[in-house]
N, C-alpha and C positions, 0 to 999 in steps of 0.2 A: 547620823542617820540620813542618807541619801533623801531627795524631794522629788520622789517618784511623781507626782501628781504634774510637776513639773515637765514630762516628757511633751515635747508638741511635735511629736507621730501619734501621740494618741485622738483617736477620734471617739465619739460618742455616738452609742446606739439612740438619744435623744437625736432630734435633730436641733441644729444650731444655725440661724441665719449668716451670710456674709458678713464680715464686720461686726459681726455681736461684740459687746463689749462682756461676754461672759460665754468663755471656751471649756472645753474641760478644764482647761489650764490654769484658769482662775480659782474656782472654785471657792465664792467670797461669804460671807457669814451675814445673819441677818437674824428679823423673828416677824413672824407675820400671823394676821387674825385667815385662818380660809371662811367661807362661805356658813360653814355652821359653829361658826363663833368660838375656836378654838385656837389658842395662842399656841405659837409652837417656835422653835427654833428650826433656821433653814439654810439654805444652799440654793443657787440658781444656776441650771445649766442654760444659756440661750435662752427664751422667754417662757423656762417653763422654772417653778419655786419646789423643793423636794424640803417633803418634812423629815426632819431629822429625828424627830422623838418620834414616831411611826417606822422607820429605819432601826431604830434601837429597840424599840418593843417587839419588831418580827428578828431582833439577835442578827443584823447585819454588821455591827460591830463585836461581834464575840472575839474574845483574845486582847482586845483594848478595855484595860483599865476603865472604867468608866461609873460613878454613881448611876444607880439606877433611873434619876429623873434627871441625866445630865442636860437632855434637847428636853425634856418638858416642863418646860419655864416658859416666864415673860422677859428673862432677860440672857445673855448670855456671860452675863458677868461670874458664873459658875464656873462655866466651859473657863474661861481667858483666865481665871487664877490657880486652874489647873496645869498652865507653862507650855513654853514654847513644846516638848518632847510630845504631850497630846496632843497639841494641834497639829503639827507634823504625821502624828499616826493618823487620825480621822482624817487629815486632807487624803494624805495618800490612801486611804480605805476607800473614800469617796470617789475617786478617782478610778479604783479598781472598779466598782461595785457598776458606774456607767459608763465604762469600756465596749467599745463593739463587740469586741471577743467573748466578753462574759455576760451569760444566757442565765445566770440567778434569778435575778430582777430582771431584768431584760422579757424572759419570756415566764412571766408570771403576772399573768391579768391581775388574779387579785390584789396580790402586794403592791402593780403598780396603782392601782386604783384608790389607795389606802394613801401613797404615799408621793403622788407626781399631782402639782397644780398649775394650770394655766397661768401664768405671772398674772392676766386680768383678772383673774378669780380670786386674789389673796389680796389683802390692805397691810402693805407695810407698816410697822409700828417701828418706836426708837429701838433698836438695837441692844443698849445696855442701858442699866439703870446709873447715870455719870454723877458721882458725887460729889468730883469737884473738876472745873473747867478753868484751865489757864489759857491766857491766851498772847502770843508773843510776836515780837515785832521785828523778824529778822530778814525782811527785805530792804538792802542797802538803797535801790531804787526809789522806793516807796519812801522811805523815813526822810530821805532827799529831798523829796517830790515834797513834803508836806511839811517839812522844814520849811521849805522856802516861800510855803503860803502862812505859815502860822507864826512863824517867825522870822529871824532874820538871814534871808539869800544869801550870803559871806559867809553864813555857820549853819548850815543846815543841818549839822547832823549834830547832837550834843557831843560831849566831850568823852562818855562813855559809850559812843554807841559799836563802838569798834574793838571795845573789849568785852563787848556783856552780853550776853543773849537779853535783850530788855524783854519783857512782860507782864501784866497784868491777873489779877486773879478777876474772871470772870461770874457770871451765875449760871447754875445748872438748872436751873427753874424753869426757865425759857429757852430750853435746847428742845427743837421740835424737829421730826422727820418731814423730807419730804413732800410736798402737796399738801402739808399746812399751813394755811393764810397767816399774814401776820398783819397788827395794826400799825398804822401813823403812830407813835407816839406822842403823848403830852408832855410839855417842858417848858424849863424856865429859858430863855432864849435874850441876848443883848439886841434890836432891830439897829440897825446904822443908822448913825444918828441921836441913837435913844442915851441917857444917862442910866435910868433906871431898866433892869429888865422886867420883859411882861411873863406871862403864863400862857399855852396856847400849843394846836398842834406844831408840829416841827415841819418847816417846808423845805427843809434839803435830807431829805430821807436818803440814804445810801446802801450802797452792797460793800461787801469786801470781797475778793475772790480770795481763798484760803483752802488749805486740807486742815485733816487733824489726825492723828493718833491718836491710839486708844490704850492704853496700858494695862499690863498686869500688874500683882502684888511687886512693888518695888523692892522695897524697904524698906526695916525699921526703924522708929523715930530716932534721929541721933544719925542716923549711918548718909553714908555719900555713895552714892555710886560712879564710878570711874566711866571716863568716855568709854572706852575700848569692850565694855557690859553692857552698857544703854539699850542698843537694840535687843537683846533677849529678853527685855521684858517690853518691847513693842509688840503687841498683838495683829495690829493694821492699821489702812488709813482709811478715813472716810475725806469727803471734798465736805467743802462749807463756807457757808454765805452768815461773814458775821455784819448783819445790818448794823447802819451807823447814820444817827442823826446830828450831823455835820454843824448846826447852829446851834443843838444843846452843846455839841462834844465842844465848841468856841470859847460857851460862856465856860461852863463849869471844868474844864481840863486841869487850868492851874490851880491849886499846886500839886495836888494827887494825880495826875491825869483821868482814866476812865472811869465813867462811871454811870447813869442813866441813860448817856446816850449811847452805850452800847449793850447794855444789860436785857434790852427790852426784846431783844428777841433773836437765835442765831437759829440758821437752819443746816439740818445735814444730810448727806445722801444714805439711804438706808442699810447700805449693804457694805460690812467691811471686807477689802481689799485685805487678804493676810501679807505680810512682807516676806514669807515666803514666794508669793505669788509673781510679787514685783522685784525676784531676786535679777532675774536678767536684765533689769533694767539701770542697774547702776552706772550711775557715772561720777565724773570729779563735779564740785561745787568751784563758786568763786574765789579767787588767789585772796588769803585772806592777811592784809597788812593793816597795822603790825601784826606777827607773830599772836596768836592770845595768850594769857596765863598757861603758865604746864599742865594743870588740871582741866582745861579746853582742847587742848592738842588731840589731834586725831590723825590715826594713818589709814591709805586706801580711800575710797571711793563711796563717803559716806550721801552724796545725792542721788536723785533717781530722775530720770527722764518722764517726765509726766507730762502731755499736751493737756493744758487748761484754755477751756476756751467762754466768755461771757455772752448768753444772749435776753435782749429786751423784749418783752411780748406784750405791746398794749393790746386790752379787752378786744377780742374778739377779731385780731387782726395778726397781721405774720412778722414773725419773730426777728428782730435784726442782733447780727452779732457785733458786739462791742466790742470786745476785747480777745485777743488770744495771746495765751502767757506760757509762762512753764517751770516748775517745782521746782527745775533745777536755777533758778536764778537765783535761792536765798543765797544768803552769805552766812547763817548761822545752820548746822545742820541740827536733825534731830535729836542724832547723838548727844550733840554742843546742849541743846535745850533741856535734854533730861539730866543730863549732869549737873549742869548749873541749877535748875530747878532743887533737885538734892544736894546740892553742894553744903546747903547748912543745915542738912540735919532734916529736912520737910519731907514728911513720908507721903508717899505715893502711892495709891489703893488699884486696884483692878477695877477697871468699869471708869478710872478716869481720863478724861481728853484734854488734849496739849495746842491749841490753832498754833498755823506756821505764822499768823498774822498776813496780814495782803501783801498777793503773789506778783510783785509789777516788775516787768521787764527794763529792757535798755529802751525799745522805742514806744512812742504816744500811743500803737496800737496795742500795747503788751500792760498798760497799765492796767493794775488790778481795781481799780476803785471809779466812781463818777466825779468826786472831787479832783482825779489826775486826769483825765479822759476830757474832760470838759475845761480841767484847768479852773476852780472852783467856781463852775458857770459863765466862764467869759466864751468859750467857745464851746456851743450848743453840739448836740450829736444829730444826726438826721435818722428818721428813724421810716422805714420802706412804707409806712402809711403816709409820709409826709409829714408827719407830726415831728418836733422838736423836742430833746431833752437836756437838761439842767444835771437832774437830779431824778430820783424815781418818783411816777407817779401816780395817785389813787388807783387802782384796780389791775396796775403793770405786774405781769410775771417775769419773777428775776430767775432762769435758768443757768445753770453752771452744770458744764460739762467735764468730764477729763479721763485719759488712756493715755496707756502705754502700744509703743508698737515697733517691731521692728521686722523681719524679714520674714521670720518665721511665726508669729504669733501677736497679738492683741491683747491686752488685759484690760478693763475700764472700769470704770466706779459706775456708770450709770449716771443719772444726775440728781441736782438736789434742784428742785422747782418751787419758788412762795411763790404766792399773790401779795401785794402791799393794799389793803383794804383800807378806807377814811377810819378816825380817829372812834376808839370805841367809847360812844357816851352814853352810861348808864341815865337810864329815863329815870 
């Protein structure tokens, strides 16, 4: 089935600012609260949010399969385990429906009244409800970069790290959109110096710069899924900031690795990118030596060109950007990661997400994290108020951006924006 929605001669009868990071072309999924407290599933053309269960109530999807409350949910975990064939049809519907050429919608006050919101008039909510969150560690840079502070500089990289997509099972308890704060964390912490460790907030608070995917129904307990299938049951990507406190993650890493100091809290941007969306954007990933196992091997052009970019925003002051990186520098692809993921049998649900782990480049400006950027606090970052950074701090907003772009078109995620708020103490 052709990706009509993908045409970029198409223009929209909305209007679309320069540079938007959401063209017709995009056309990215989400779920938002409007004005009179109504959850709904949506779409954003340019900075305006189109309810999708008000679209399907006035039968603008007629001829597409569809449950009757498919957009009138809180979550879109419906939609996504209905398979890649449906999202294909409603993009391309979507597509059609705000076309300049067709006067449907277009020249129907009521219906658009019903069914177009001011992006400022709507509160993003999570997207899907994720039942389980993995999170993986396939930037060759990164694992480098942290090797050689955590351990020893001569072996920076364990001995599997060049065969395994490594990863972590995360928690989905504390997966929050968007423009929700998040706290300092309390932890048990070693001070230099100290023999015993204390309790106490964490004073090397961190970002990760990371995407994630989102999944549909994989498969069954027992079953594997082969590289060469992986992406048909990728729904999209979102971008994400998996915060990281750097002196709990010290103490307690060995022998398990993660575990409280990254649990406390991950944030994502609200709106999934479909990978239909981001088809033009593929390119080759890193020459990957050795060879991996036969069940990791992939053919063609399993990375994408995504510009990631990091910026700092202390209270009430202008924003400096720290880092600019880019998706295509893992060395493990997605592909690689849903395979391996299933490889022994682990089923995989709809509504679940996969982090790529931090996104860091070949140079000091591309590192994805303030542990590499700063080189674990030996060289401060200068930040446009004059202030100094370490590490993140009290009331700082950690902004992450990211887009695709090439000649013809623009696709973007938008961004995922916290504040990092003092430690929460119940009185």
């Amino acid at each position: 089935m052709p990706i009509t929605a993908n045409d970029t001669s198409r223009k929209s009868w909305l209007e679309v600012p320069e540079n938007s990071d959401f063209p017709i072309q995009n056309i990215p999924f989400g779920v938002f609260l409007t004005k009179e407290n109504v959850v709904t599933v949506g779409t954003r053309i340019g900075d305006y949010a189109i309810d999708l269960g008000a679209l399907q109530q006035l039968n603008y999807f007629e001829g597409i399969e569809l449950t009757d409350d498919m957009f009138m949910q809180d979550t879109l975990n419906d939609f996504i385990s209905d398979g890649k064939k449906t999202w294909r049809l409603v993009r391309n519907r979507i597509a059609e429906i705000f076309d300049a050429t067709n006067p449907q919608l277009r020249d129907s006050t009521k219906h658009r009244d019903i069914v177009i919101f001011k992006i400022e008039d709507v509160e993003m909510q999570l997207p899907v409800l994720i039942g389980d969150y993995t999170d993986f560690y396939s930037s060759k840079e990164h694992a480098t970069n942290v090797g050689k502070m955590f351990r020893d500089p001569e072996n920076a990289l364990l001995p599997n790290w060049l065969h395994i997509p490594v990863g972590y099972h995360g928690r989905s308890s504390t997966i929050v959109p968007s423009g929700i704060p998040v706290h300092r964390p309390m932890g048990q912490t070693l001070p230099a110096g100290h023999e015993t460790p204390v309790f106490g907030a964490s004073r090397l608070v961190d970002f990760e710069l990371e995407t994630a995917f989102i999944t549909t129904d994989v498969n069954v307990m027992g079953e594997n899924i082969p590289t060469y299938e992986a992406e048909d049951y990728i729904f999209g990507m979102v971008l994400l900031n998996d915060w990281s406190a750097r002196d709990i993650q010290k103490w307690e890493y060995v022998p398990l690795g993660p575990f409280l100091a990254k649990n406390f809290a991950t944030s994502i941007s609200p709106w999934i990118v479909t990978m239909d969306a981001l088809e033009p954007f593929r390119t080759k990933g890193p020459k990957q030596d050795p060879s991996p196992l036969p069940y990791l091997q992939t053919k063609g052009k399993k990375a994408f060109d995504i510009h990631l970019e990091v910026s700092i925003k202390p209270e009430d002051q202008e924003e400096t950007i720290v880092s600019k990186s880019n998706f295509k520098y893992l060395y493990w692809s997605m592909s690689q990661q849903l395979a391996h993921h299933t490889s022994n049998g682990c089923r995989v649900n709809s509504g679940d997400m996969m982090g790529s782990g931090t996104i860091s480049g070949p140079t000091p400006d591309s590192f994805g994290s303030m542990l590499e950027l700063t080189w674990g606090g030996k060289n401060p970052l200068k930040m446009k108020d004059g202030t100094d950074r370490k590490f993140i701090e009290d009331n700082d907003t950690v902004i992450i951006r990211g887009f695709c772009e090439n000649t013809e078109v623009r696709i973007g995620f938008g961004e995922v924006s916290s504040q990092l708020l003092p430690p929460f103490i119940k009185q």
